[in-house]
C-alpha positions in Angstrom: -128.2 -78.7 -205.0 -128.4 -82.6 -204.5 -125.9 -84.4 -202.7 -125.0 -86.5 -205.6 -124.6 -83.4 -207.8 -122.3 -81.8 -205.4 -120.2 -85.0 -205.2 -120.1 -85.0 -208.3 -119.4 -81.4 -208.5 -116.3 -81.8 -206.1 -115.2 -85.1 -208.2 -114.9 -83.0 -211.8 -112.9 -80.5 -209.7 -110.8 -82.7 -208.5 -110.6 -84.2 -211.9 -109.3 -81.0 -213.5 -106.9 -80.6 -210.6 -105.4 -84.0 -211.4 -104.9 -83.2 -214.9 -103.2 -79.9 -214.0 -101.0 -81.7 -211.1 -100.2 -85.0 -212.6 -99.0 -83.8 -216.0 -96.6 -81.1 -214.7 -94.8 -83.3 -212.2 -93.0 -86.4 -212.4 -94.1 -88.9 -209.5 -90.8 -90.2 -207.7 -90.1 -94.2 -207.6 -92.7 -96.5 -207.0 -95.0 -95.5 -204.2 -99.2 -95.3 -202.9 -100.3 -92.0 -201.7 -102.9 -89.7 -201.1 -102.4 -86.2 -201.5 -104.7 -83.3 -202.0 -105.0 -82.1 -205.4 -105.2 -78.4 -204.4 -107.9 -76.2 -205.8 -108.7 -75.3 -209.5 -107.1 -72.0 -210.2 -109.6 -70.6 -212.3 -113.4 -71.9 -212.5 -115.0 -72.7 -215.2 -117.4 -69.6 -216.2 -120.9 -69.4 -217.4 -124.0 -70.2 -215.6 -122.6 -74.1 -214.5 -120.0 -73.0 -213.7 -119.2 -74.9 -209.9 -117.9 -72.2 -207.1 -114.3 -72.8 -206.8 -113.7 -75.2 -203.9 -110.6 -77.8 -202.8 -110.4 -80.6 -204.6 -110.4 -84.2 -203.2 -107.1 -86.3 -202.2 -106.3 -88.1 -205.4 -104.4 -91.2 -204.6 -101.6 -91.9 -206.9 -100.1 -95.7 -207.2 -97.2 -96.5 -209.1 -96.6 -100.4 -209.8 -93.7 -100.8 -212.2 -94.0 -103.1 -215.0 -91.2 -105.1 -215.1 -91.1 -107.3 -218.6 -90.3 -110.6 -218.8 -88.4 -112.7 -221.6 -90.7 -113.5 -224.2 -93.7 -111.1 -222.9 -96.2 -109.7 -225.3 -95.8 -105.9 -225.1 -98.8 -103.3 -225.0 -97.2 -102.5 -229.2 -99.5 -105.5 -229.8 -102.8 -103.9 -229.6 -102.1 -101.4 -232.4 -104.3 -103.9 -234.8 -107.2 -103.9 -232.3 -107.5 -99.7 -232.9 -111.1 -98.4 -233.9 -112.3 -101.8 -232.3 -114.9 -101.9 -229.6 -113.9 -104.4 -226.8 -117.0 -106.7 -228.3 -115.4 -106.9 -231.4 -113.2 -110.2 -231.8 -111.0 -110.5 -228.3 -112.5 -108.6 -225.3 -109.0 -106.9 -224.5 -109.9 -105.4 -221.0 -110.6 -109.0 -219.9 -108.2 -110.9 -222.3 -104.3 -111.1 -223.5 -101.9 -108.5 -222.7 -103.7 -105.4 -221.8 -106.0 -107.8 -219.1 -103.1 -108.9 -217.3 -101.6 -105.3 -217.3 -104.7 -104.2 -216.0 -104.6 -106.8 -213.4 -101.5 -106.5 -212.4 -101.9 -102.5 -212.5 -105.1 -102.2 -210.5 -105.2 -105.1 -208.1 -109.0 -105.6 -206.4 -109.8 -102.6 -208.3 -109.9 -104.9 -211.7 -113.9 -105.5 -211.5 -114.8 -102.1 -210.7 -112.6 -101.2 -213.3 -114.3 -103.4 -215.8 -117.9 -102.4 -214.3 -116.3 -98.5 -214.9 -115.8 -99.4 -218.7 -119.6 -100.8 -219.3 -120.1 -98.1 -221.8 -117.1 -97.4 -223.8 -115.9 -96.3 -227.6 -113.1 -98.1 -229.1 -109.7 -98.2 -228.9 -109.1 -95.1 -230.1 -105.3 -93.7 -231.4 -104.4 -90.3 -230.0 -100.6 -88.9 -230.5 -98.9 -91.9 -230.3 -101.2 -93.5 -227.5 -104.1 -96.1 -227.4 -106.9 -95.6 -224.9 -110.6 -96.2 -224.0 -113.0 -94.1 -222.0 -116.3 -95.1 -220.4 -118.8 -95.1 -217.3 -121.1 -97.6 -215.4 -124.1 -98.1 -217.4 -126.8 -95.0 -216.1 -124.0 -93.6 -213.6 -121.8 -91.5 -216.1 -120.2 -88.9 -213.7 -120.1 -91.0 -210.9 -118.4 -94.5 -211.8 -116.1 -93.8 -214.7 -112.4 -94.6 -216.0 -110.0 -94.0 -218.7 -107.4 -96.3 -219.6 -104.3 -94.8 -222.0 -101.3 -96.6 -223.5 -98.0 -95.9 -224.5 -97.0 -98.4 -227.0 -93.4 -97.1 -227.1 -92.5 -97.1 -223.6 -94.8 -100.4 -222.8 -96.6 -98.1 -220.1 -100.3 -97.8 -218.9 -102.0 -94.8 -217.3 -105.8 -95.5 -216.1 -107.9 -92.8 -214.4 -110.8 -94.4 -211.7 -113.5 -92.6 -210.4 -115.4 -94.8 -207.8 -117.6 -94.2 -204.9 -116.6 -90.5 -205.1 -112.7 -91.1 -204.8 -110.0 -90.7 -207.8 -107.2 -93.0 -208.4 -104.7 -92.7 -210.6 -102.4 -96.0 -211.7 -99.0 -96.0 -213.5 -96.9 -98.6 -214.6 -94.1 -97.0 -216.3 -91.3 -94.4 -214.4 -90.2 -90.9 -215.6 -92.7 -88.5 -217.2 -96.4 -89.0 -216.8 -98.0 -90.8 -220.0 -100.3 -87.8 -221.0 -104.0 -87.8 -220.9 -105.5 -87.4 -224.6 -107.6 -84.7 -225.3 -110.4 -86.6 -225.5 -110.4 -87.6 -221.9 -109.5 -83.8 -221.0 -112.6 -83.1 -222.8 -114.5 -85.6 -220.6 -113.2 -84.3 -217.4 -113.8 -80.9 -218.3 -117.4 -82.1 -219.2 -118.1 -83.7 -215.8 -117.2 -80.2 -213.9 -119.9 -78.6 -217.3 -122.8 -80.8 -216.6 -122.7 -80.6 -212.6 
């Protein structure tokens, strides 16, 4: 197997692992860290199926969103859903959800943005809001998922750069779920490597 296939390989399993851990536990008040994901209990079967291995550290970092008099909330981009980041106001480099993201991510903004070349639309899921997308030829490799929780004013984005995971939250308490659309997509990445 190629190098870039097993980095990939060990990126979907690490991927999986994070949805398993980071849905099931409640990350304690704000914090950075890098802990290993542990290993995927049971493997994927059928012929692509990758041979169970550890997982990679995922680092987790937790900046709380404190909101200020008068500030537009994340409830405002309900009118933007079904609409491509092209249509009208580029919201991953505009108004609210920008500056969140800024804020959020730090110096990870432009790879971020660079991770979100090739995307769908703001798409509703249970509640949420998100978009899903790679790096333009490098789906697999450079890729992130951004959800929204209108309600509790909280963002959730999933970045997969250079072969390491991060996961930002802004909000406190229970995890902001993944959709099942971007569990499909991880579970897709372990599939096709």
């Amino acid at each position: 197997m190629s190098r870039t296939l097993v980095n990939a390989a060990a990126c979907a399993l690490a991927c999986l692992a994070l949805l398993a851990a980071c849905d099931k536990t409640k990350t304690p008040a704000p914090t950075t860290s890098s802990a290993p994901a542990g290993a995927v209990s049971k493997p994927p079967s059928g012929p692509a199926a990758a041979p169970a291995q550890p997982a990679a550290a995922i680092k987790q970092v937790r900046v709380l969103h404190v909101t200020k008099e008068g500030e537009e909330s994340l409830d405002s981009l309900k009118p933007l859903e079904g609409k491509y980041r092209w249509d009208g106001v580029d919201y991953l480099q505009q108004g609210v959800l920008a500056g969140r993201l800024k804020a959020l991510v730090g110096v990870q903004y432009d790879t971020l943005l660079k991770n979100l070349q090739t995307l769908g639309p703001l798409e509703p899921a249970a509640g949420l809001l998100y978009v899903m997308g790679n790096r333009q030829h490098q789906g697999g490799e450079e890729m992130a998922a951004v959800v929204i929780d209108p309600v509790r004013n909280g963002l959730r984005v999933w970045l997969l750069s250079e072969g390491k995971q991060t996961v930002f939250t802004d909000v406190d308490g229970a995890e902001i779920p993944w959709p099942s659309d971007v569990e499909t997509m991880f579970r897709n990445i372990v599939a096709t490597h």
